[in-house]
TITIKE-683299 format. One record per residue (C-alpha): residue number from 1; y, x, z. Coordinates in steps of 0.02 Angstrom, whole numbers, plus 50000, padded with zeros to 5 digits. Example, Ala and Ser with C-alpha at 12.3 -4.5 7.8 and 13.67 -1.06 7.14 Angstrom:
% TITIKE-683299
{node 1, {49775, 50615, 50390}}
{node 2, {49947, 50684, 50357}}
This chain:
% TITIKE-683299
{node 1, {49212, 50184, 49335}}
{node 2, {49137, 50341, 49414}}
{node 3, {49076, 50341, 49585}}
{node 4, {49220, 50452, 49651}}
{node 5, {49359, 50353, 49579}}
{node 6, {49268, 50171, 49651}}
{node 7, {49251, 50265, 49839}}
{node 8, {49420, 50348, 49830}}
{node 9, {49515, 50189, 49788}}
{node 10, {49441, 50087, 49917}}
{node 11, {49461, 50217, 50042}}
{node 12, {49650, 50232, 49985}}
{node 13, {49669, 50053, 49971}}
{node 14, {49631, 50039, 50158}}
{node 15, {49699, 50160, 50234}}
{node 16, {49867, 50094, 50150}}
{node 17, {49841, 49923, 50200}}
{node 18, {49772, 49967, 50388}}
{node 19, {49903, 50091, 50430}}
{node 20, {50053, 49958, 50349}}
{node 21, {49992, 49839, 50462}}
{node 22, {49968, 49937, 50602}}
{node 23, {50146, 49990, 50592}}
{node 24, {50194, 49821, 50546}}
{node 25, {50135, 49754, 50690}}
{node 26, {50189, 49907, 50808}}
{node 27, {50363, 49894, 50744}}
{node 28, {50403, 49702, 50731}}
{node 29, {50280, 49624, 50842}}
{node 30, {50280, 49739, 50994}}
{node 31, {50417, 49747, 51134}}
{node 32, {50447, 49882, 51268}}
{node 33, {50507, 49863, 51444}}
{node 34, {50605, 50032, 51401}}
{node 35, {50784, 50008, 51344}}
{node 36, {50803, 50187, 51263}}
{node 37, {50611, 50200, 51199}}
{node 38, {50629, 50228, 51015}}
{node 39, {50438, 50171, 50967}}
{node 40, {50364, 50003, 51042}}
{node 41, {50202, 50100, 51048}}
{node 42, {50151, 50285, 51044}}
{node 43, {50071, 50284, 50883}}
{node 44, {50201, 50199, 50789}}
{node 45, {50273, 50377, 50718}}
{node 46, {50086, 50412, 50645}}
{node 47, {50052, 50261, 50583}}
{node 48, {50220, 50264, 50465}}
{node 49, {50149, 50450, 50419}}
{node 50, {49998, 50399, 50371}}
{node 51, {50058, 50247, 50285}}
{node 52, {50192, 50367, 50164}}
{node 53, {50082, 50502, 50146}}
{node 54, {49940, 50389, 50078}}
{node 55, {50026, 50265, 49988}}
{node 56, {50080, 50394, 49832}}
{node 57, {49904, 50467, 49820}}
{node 58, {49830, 50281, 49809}}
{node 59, {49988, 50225, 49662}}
{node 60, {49927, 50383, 49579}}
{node 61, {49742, 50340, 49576}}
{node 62, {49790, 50167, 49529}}
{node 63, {49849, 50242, 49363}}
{node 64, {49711, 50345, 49335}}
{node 65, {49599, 50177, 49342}}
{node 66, {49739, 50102, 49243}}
{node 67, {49701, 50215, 49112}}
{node 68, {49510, 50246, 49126}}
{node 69, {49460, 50073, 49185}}
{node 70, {49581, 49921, 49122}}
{node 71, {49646, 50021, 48954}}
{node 72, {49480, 50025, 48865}}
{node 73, {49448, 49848, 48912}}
{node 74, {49612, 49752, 48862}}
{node 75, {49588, 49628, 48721}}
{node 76, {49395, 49574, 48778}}
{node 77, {49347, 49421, 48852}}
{node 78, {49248, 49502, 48998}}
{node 79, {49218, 49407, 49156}}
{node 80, {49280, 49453, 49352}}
{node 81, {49466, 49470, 49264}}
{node 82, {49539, 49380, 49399}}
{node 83, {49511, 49496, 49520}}
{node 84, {49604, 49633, 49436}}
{node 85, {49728, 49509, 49379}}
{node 86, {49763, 49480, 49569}}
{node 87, {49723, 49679, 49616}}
{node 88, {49868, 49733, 49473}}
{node 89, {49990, 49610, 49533}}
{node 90, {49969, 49652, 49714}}
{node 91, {50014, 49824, 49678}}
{node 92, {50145, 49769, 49581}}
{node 93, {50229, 49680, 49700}}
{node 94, {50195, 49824, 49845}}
{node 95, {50242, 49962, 49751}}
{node 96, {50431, 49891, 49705}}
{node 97, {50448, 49829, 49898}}
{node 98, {50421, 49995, 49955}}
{node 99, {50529, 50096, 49830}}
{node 100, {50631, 49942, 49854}}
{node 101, {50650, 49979, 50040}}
{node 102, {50713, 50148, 50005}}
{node 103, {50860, 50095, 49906}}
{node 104, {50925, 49953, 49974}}
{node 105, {51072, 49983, 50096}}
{node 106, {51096, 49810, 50136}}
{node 107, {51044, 49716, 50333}}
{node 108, {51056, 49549, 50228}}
{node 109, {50934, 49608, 50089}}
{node 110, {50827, 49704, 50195}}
């Protein structure tokens, strides 16, 4: 794995995972003594921007590594799987909740 592609992903990977959380926690966890405030907190509207604007650049560098990194490697017995065992499901599982979240119109499935 280049140097680029290592940097890139971790920098994606967090600023994904920071700016979910932040917003997570903005939107869910915070209350406001405003009855008509939108937002619990200011930056609640750039925290979801950051989150949907980085979280299709980081499933699209996932592929690349998917295809430079874990392709050419399938079939040996190399050690430290587990860790991309657990980094592939991970993504797998937030990649179809947030396309997931799109779709469904549902409160009760929400």
């Amino acid at each position: 794995m280049t140097r680029w592609k290592k940097y890139s992903f971790s920098a994606l990977a967090m600023t994904v995972s920071l700016s979910g959380g932040a917003y997570g926690w903005m939107k869910y966890l915070l209350t406001t003594d405003d009855p008509f405030a939108v937002v619990n907190h200011p930056l609640q509207p750039l925290m979801l921007h950051l989150h949907v604007a980085s979280a299709p650049a980081f499933l699209v560098l996932f592929g690349i590594l998917l295809d430079s990194h874990v392709a050419e490697r399938i079939g040996r017995d190399l050690p430290n799987r587990g860790s991309g065992l657990l980094s592939f499901g991970t993504i797998l599982v937030m990649s179809v909740s947030g396309y997931a979240l799109q779709i469904v119109t549902g409160d009760r499935a929400r």
